[in-house]
N, C-alpha and C positions, 0 to 999 in steps of 0.2 A: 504493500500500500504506500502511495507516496502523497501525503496532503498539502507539499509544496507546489506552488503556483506561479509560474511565471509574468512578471507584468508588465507590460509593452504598451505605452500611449503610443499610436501611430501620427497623433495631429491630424490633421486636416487632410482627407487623404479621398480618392475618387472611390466610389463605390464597389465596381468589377474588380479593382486592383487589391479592395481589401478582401471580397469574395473568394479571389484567388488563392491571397494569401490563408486566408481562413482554411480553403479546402486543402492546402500543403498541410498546415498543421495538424488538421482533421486526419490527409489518410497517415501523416507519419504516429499518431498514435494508433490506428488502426492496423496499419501495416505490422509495428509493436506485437499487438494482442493476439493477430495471427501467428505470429511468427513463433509467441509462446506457447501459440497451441500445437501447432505443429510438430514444433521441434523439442517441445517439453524444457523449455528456457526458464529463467526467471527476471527477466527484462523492465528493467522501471519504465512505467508509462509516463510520461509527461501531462503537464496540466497549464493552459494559458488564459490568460484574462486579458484582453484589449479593448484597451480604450479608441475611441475615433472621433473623428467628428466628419461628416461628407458634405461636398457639394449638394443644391437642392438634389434631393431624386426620391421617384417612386417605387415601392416594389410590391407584388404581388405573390403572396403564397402560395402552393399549389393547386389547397383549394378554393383559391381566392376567384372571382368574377371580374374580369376585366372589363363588364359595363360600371364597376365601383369607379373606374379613371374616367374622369367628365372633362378629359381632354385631349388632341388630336394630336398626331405629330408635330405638325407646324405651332401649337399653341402649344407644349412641350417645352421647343426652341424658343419661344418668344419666354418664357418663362425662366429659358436658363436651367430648364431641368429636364432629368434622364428617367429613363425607366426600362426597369428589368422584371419578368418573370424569374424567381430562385424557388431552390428548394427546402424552402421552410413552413411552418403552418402557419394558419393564420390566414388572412384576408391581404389586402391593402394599406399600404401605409407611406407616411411622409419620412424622409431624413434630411437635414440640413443644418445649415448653421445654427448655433444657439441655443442644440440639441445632443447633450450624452448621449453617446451609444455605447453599449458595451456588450463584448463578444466570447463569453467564458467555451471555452474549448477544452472541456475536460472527459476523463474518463471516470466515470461517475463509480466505477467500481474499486474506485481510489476512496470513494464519499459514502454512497449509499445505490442501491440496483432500484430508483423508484422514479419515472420521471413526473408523476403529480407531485411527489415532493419537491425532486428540483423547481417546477414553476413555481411551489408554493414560496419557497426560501426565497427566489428571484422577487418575486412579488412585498416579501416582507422586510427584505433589505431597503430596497424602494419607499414602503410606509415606515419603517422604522427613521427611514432618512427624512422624510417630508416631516414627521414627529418633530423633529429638532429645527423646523420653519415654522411650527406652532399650528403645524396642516394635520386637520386627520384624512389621512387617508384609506381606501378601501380596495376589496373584492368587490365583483360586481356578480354577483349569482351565472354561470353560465357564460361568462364574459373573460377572457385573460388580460392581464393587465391590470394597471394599480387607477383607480377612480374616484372624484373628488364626491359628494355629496348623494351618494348612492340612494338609490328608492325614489329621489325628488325628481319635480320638474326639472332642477338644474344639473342635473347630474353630468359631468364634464373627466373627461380622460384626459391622466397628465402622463401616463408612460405607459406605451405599447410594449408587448411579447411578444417574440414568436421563435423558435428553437426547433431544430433540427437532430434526432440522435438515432445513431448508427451502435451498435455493438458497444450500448452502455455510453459512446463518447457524443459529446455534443459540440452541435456550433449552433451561429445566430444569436436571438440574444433578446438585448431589453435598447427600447430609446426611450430616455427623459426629457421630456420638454424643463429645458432650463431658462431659455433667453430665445426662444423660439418665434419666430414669425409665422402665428399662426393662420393667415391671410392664405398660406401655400396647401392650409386642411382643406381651403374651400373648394379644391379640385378635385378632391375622392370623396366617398363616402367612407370613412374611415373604418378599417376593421371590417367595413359592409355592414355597417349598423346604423341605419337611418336616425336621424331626429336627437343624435347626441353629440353632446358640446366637445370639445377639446381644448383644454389649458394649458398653460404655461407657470412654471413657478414665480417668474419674474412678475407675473399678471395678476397671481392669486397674492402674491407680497405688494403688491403697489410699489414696485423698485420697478424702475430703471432698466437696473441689469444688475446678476446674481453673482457672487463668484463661482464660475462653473470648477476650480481647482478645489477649494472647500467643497463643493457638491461631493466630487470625485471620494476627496480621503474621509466623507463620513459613508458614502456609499459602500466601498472600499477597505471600513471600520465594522460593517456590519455584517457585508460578506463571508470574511475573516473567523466574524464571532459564530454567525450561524453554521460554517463547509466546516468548522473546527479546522480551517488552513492555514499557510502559509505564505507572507508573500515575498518572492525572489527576484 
């Protein structure tokens, strides 16, 4: 078992390029786990956390509906933004500036074999964090993702999920609206769930702008406490 975790901010980095990278890392822990079975090895798995931020862009889950995009190629371009079909779960979603992303690439057999647990932790790092902005935040019954004022008419999503896992290991991940221009949700139906709002932490604090590096190392504090890891 190895509960050390490698951690790599990318910065500001294009979408496909981080995808890519994501899926190296992905099969070189899988490649790993095979190779133990195979050959009766005892091979430590690797475990990584990445941070990002991307250019605007959209992506679409696999079982997501591509009538959720309420926009065309050419209106895309005028936007300044990209979009990709990946293979993660989930619907439709926004990534861009002034928005956490983060990409845990682990082999969960390092952690625990459950992956409603993992979303649950993911989800609770996230409320634990907004706890310490004086937010409660929530589950949403049947919804993934962390939600501000749930049950009500105002009910408003501040960070999307959506994770992919192979042979215990996982990619994809979680995005926080931190400093978020959220003008760019009015192009999908987010998630594919009509009639709900989408915030910003910057938005629900009446700031300005947030520090997205404090966001990171409470995030990053809570993670920590809940995987019982380590960070390298």
């Amino acid at each position: 078992m190895n509960k050390q975790i490698e951690l790599q901010d990318l910065g500001y980095k294009d979408y496909k390029d981080t995808w890519d990278y994501q899926e190296a890392l992905f099969k070189g822990i899988v490649d790993a786990k095979i190779k133990n079975r195979r050959e009766e090895t005892a091979l430590k798995t690797k475990n990584y956390f990445l941070f990002v931020t991307h250019p605007h862009v959209y992506t679409l889950g696999k079982s997501g509906d591509l009538s959720n995009l309420l926009l065309n190629e050419a209106q895309l371009a005028e936007k300044g933004a990209s979009f990709y079909k990946i293979n993660r779960g989930g619907d439709i979603t926004y990534h861009g500036p002034g928005q956490i992303v983060g990409y845990p690439i682990l082999d969960l057999e390092n952690f625990f074999t459950d992956i409603h647990k993992y979303l649950r932790f993911l989800e609770e790092m996230i409320i634990l964090t907004l706890a310490e902005y004086g937010l409660k935040a929530e589950r949403s019954p049947g919804e993934t993702g962390v939600w501000l004022d749930v049950g009500t008419p105002f009910a408003r999503k501040i960070c999307a999920m959506g994770v992919r896992a192979s042979r215990w290991v996982t990619m994809h991940g979680f995005a926080l609206n931190v400093n978020a221009n959220l003008g760019y949700f009015d192009n999908i139906i987010p998630c594919g769930i009509r009639g709900k709002a989408v915030t910003s932490l910057n938005v629900e604090l009446a700031q300005k702008t947030v520090d997205e590096v404090e966001v990171k190392e409470k995030l990053l504090k809570h993670f920590k406490a809940l995987f019982e890891a380590e960070f390298v």
